[in-house]
C-alpha positions as CSV (number, residue, x, y, z in Angstrom):
1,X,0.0,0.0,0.0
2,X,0.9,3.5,-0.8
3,X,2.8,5.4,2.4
4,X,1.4,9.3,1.1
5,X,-1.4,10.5,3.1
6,X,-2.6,13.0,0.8
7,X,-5.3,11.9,-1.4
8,X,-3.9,13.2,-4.5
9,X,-0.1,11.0,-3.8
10,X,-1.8,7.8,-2.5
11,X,-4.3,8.0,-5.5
12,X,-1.2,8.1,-7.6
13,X,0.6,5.6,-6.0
14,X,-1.8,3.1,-6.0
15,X,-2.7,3.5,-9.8
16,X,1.0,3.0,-10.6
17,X,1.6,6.9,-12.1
18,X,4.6,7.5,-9.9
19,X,8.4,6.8,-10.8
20,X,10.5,9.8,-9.0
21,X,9.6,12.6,-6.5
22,X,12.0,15.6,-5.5
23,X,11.0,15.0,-1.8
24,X,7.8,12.2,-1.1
25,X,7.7,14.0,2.0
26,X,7.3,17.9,1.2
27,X,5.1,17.0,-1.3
28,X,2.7,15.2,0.8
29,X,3.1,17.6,3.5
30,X,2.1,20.0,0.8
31,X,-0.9,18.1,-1.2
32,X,-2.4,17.9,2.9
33,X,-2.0,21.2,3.6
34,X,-2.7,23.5,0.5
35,X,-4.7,23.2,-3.0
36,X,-2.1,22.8,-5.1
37,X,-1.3,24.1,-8.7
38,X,0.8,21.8,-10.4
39,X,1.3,21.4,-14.4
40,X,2.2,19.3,-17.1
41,X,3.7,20.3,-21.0
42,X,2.4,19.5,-24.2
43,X,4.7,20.1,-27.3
44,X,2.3,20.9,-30.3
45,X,4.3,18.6,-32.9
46,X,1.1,17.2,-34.0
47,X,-2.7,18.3,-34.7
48,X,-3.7,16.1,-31.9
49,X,-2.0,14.2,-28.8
50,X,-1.4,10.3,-29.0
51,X,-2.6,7.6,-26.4
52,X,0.7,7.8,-25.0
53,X,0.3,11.2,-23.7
54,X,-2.9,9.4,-21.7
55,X,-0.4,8.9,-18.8
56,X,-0.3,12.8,-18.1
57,X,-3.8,13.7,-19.2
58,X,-5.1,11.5,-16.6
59,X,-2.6,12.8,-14.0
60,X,-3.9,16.0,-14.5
61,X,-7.5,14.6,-14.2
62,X,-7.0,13.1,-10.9
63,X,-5.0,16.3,-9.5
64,X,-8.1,18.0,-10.0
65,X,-10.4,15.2,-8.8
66,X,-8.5,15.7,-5.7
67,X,-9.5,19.0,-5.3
68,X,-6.4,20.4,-6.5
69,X,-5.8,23.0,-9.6
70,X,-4.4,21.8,-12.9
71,X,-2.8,23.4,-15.9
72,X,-2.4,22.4,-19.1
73,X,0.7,24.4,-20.8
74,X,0.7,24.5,-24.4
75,X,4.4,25.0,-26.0
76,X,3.6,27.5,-28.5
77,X,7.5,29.0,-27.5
78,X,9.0,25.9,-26.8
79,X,7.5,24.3,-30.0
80,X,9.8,26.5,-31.9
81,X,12.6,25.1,-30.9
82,X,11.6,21.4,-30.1
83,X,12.9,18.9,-27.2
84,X,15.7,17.5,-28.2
85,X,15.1,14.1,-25.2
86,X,16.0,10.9,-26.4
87,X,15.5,11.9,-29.9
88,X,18.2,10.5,-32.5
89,X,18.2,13.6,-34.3
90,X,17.0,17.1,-34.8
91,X,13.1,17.8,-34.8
92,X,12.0,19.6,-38.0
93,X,11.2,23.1,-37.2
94,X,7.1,24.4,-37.8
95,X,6.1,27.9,-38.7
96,X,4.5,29.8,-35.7
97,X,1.0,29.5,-38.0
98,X,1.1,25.7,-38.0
99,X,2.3,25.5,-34.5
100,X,-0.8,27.4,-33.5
101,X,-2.9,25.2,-35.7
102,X,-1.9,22.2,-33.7
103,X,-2.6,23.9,-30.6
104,X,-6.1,24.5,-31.0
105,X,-6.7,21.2,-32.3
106,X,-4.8,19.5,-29.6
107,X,-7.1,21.5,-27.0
108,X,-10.0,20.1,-27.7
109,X,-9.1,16.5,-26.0
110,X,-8.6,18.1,-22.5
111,X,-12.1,19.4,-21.7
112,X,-12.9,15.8,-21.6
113,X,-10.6,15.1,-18.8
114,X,-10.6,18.6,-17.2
115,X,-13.1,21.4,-16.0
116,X,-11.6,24.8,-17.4
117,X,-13.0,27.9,-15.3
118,X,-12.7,30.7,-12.9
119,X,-12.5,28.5,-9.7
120,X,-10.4,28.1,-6.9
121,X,-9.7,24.4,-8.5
122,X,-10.9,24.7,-12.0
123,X,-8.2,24.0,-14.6
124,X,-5.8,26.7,-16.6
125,X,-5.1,26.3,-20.5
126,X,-1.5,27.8,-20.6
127,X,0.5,29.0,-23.7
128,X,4.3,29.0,-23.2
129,X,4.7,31.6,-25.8
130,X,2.6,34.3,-23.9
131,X,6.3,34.7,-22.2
132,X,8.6,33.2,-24.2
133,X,8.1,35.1,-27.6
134,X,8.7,37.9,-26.2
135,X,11.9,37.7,-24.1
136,X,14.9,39.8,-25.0
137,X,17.7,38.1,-25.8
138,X,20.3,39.6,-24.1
139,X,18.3,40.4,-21.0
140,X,17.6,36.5,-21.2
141,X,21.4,35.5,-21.4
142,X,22.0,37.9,-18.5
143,X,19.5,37.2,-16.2
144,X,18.7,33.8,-16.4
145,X,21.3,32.3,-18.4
146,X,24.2,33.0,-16.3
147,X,22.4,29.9,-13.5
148,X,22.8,27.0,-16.0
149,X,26.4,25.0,-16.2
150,X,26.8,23.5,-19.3
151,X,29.0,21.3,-18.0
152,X,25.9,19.9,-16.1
153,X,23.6,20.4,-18.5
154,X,25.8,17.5,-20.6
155,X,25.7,15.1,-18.2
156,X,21.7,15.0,-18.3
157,X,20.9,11.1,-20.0
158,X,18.7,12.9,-22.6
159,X,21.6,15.1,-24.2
160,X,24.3,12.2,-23.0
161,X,21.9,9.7,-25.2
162,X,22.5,11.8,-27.9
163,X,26.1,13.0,-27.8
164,X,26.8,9.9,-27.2
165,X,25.4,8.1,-30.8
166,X,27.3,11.0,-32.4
167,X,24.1,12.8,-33.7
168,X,24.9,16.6,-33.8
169,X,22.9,18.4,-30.9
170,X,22.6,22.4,-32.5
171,X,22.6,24.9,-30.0
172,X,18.9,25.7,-30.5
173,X,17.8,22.6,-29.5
174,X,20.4,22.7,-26.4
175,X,18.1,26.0,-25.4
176,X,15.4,24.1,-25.1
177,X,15.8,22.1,-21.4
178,X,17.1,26.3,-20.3
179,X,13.0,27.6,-21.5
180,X,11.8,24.4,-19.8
181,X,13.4,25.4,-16.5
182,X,12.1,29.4,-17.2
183,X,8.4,27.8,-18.4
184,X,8.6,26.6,-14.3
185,X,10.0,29.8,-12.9
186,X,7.1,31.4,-14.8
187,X,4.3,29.3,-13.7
188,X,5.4,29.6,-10.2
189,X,5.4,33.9,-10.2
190,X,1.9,33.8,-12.0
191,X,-0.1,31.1,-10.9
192,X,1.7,29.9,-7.4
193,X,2.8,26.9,-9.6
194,X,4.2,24.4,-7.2
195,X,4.7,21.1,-8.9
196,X,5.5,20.0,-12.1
197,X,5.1,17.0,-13.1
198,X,5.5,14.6,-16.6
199,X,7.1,11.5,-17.9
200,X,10.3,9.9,-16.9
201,X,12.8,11.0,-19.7
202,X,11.7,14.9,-18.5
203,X,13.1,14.3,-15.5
204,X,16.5,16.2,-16.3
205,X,14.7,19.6,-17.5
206,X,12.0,19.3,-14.7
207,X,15.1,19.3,-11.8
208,X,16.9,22.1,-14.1
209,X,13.9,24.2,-13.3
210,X,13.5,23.5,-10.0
211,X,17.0,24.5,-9.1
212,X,16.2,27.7,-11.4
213,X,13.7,29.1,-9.3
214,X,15.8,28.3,-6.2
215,X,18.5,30.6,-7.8
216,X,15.5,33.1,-9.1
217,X,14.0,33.2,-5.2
218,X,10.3,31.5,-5.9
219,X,9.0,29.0,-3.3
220,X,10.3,25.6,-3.2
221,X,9.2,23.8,-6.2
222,X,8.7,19.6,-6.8
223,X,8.9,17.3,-9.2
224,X,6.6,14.2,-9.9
225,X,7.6,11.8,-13.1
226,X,5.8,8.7,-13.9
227,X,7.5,5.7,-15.9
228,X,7.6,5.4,-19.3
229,X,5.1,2.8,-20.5
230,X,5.4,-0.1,-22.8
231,X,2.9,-2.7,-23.1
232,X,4.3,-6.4,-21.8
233,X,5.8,-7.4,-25.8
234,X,7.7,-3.7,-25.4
235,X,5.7,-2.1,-27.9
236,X,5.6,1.3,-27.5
237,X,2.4,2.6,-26.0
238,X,0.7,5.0,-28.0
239,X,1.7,3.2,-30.9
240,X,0.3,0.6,-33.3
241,X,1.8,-1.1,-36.3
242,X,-0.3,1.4,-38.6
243,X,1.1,4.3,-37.3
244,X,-0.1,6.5,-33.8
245,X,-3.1,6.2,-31.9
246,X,-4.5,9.4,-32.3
247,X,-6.7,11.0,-29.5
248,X,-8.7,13.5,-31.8
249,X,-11.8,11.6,-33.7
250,X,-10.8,13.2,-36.8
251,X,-7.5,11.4,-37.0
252,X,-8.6,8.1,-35.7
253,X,-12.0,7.1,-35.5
254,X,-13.4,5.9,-31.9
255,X,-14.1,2.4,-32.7
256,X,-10.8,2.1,-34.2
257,X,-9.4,3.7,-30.5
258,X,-11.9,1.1,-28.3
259,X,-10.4,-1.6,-31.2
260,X,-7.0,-0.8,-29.7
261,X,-8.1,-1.0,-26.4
262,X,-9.8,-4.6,-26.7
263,X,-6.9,-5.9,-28.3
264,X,-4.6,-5.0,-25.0
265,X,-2.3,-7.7,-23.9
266,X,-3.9,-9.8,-20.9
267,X,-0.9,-9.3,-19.1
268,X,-1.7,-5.5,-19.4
269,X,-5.5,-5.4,-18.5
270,X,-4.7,-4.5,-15.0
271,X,-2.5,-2.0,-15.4
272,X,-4.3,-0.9,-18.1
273,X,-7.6,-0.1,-15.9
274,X,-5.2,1.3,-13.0
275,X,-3.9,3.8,-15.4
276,X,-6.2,4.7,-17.7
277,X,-9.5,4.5,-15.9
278,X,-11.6,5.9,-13.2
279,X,-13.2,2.3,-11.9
280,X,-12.4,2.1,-8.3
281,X,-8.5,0.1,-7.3
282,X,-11.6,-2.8,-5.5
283,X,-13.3,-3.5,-8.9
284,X,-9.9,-3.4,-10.4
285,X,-8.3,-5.7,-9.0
286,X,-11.5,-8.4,-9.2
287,X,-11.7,-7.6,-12.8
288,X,-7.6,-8.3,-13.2
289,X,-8.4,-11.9,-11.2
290,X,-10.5,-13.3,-13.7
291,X,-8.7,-15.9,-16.4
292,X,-9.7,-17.7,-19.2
293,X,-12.6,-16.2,-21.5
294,X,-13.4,-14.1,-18.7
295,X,-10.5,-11.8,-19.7
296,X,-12.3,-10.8,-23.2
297,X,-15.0,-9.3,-21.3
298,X,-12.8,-7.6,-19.2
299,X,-11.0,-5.9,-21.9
300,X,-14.0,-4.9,-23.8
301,X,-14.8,-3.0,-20.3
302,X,-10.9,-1.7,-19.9
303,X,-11.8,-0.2,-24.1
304,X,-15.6,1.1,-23.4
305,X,-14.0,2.7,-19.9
306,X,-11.5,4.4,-21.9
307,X,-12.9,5.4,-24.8
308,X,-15.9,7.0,-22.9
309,X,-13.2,9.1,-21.1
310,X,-12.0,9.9,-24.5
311,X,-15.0,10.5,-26.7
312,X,-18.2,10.4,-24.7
313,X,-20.2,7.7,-22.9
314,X,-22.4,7.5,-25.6
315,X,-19.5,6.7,-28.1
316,X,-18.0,4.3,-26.6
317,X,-20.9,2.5,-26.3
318,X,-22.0,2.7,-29.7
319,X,-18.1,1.6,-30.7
320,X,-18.6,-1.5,-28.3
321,X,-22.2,-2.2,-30.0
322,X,-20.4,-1.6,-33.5
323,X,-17.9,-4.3,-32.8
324,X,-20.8,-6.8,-30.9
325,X,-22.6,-6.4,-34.3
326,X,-19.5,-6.9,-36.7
327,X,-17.8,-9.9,-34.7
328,X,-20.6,-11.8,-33.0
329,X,-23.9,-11.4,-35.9
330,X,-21.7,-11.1,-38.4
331,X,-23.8,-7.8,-39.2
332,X,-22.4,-4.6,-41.1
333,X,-22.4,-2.0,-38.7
334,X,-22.5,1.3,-40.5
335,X,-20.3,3.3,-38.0
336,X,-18.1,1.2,-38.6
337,X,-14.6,3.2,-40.1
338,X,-15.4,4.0,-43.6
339,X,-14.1,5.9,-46.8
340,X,-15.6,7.6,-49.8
341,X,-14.5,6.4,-53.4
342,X,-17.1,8.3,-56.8
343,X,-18.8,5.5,-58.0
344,X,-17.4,6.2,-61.5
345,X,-13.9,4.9,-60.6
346,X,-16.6,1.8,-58.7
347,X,-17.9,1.3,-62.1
348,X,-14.5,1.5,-63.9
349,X,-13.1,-1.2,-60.9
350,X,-10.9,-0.1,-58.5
351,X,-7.2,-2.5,-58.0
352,X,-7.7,-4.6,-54.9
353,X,-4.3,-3.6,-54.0
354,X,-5.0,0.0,-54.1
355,X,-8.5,-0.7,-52.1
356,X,-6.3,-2.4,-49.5
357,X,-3.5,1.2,-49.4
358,X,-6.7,3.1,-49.5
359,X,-8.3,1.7,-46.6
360,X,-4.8,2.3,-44.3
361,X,-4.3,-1.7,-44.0
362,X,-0.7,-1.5,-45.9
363,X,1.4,1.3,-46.7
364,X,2.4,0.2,-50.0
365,X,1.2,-2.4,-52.4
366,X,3.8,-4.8,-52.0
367,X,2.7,-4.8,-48.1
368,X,-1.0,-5.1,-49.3
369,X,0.4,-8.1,-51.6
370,X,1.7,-10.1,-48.9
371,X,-1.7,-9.5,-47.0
372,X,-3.8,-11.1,-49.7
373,X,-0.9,-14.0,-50.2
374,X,-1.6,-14.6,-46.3
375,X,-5.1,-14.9,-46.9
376,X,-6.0,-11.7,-44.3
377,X,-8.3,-10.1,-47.0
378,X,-12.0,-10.6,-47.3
379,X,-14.9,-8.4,-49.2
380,X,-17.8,-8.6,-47.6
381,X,-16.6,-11.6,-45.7
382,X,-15.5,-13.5,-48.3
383,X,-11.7,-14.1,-48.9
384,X,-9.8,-12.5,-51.6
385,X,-6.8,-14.6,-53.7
386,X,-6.4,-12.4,-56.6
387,X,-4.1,-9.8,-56.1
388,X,-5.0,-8.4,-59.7
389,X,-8.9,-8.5,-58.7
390,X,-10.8,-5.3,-59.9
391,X,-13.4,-4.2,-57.5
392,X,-16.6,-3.2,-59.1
393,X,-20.1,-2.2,-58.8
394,X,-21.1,-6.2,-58.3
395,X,-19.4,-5.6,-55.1
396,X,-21.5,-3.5,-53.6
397,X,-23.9,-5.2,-51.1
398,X,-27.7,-4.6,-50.4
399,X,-26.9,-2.0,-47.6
400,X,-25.0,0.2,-50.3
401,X,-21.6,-0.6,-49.1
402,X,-18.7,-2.6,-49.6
403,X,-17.2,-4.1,-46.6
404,X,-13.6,-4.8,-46.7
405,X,-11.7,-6.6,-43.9
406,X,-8.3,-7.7,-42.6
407,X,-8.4,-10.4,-40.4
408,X,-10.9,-10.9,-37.8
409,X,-10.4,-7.3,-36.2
410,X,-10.5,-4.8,-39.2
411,X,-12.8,-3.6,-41.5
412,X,-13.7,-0.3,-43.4
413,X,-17.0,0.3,-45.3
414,X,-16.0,1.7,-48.7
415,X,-19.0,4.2,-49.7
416,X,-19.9,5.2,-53.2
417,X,-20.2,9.0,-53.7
């Protein structure tokens, strides 16, 4: 059992969220005491956040579920320059137009985690660049620079990694772990930031800021990181074999994101439902007991509980009735992921191989090949051998679709337009 006595630490404890701490026993003292601010950074490289950013979202969720106040900081600064952690080489830099374009899609996902507001413990959206873009350089070097050894700064694991693979580190990317440490320093003079939290690998920039507002006289300042997730075959989470697992419904459908969620690992259900779920640790931990078939309908909770936190109650129900539908009656569900081909280049006959790129179940037609030699390809549930096959309007089935699957766990309706 978890030593913390304050809600907010026990609650992460027992969930499995917490890998380091600054001091387990200030912070406590101060998560009893006080409602604490605390935040967490997004970097915009993307028009929407992946299921391995989940990990922080729902940190954030429970800080304020404790009754404590969470922000959400946005790098519109820090996106200019991009984190150089762990990376093997140099991010590719975004205009400020496209880095705000990212931002207010990414925003979206977080009011279904967090309540934004006025209130004492409502949450705060945060943009980085509200201070960052307009520091003056020289005032910058002077004032804040002159607290950061660089022979320090090199011994960090995330610049070490690097350096040490011989992949050139430029010297705006080694600013980027100094505007970390100032984004903290910030925070704490606005808002009475306290804590910041985020995933392992941060670790090094998160202590860098910490000792910057030491040197820059705010109040002490903490550090919570969790662990960086894999799933038990060390697949990255976040990640499937067909690219990211976008949180945004626009860039990957909901049944698609309960899909992923049902296929979870049984080893993985338990931590699974610790991490990425509000069921209580009780429930949990009966659900994680059960073997055998039992463990199906455990995961199919684990997706629904996810997905609803995700996209709706509503939708994740109507993804786990899709996929009742499609696997059990053998039914076409019509929300299930679908696509739009004109019903010209239908009549004309459309390459299987292309249908099969088109769909997102191969990147390339030699990959779609190899599916159809391995016999993963069906039309409307019926396998495909032909790799040359055109398909046509004879295709099309009485519900005005054509269903095209791979495997036993993916299908997309092609629609006629």
């Amino acid at each position: 059992m978890s030593a913390f006595k304050s809600e907010f630490l026990h609650t992460l404890a027992t969930r499995g969220f917490i890998h380091q701490t600054t001091d387990d026993a200030g912070l406590d003292k101060l998560f009893q005491t006080e409602t604490v601010t605390a935040y967490i950074g997004f970097d915009p490289t993307a028009a929407s956040l992946h299921a391995g950013s989940l990990t922080q979202i729902m940190i954030l969720h429970w800080l304020q579920k404790c009754g404590h106040r969470p922000i959400s900081l946005m790098g519109g600064g820090t996106g200019m320059v991009g984190d150089p952690s762990f990376k093997e080489e140099s991010r590719q830099l975004m205009t400020i137009e496209k880095i705000q374009e990212n931002i207010d899609s990414i925003q979206k996902v977080f009011s279904n985690y967090l309540t934004y507001g006025n209130g004492k413990t409502d949450a705060m959206m945060v943009n980085n660049a509200e201070w960052l873009a307009k520091l003056n350089y020289l005032d910058f070097l002077r004032d804040v620079g002159k607290y950061f050894s660089v022979n320090r700064m090199l011994s960090f694991d995330s610049v070490k990694t690097r350096l040490d693979r011989e992949q050139s580190l430029s010297f705006l990317e080694f600013n980027y772990m100094i505007l970390q440490g100032y984004d903290f320093v910030e925070l704490a003079k606005r808002y009475d930031c306290r804590v910041q939290m985020g995933g392992s690998d941060q670790w090094g920039n998160i202590v860098n800021g910490i000792d910057l507002g030491h040197r820059m006289g705010t109040e002490q300042l903490y550090a919570v990181t969790t662990p960086l997730l894999t799933t038990s075959s060390g697949a990255k989470m976040g990640k499937s074999a067909n690219g990211a697992i976008w949180l945004n419904p626009d860039m990957y459908s909901p049944y698609d994101f309960w899909q992923y969620w049902r296929n979870t690992e049984d080893a993985d259900v338990g931590k699974f439902l610790k991490l990425f779920t509000t069921l209580p640790i009780d429930e949990i931990e009966r659900l994680a007991a059960l073997g055998g078939s039992e463990i199906n309908e455990v995961k199919k909770i684990l997706a629904t509980e996810i997905t609803a936190m995700a996209h709706g109650r509503e939708t994740a129900e109507g993804a786990a009735e899709t996929a009742r539908k499609t696997f059990e009656e053998g039914a076409v569900a019509h929300d299930l992921p679908s696509i739009s081909l004109p019903s010209s280049d239908i009549a004309e006959g459309v390459g299987l191989l292309s249908l099969i790129v088109k769909a997102g179940f191969a990147s390339s037609n030699g990959e779609a090949r190899r599916h159809i030699k391995g016999g993963a390809i069906k039309i409307n549930d019926k396998q495909m051998t032909d790799e040359r096959m055109l398909v046509n309007e004879s295709a099309i089935s009485d519900d005005g679709v054509i269903k095209l699957s791979m495997g036993k766990k993916k299908h997309v309706l092609i629609r006629p337009e």
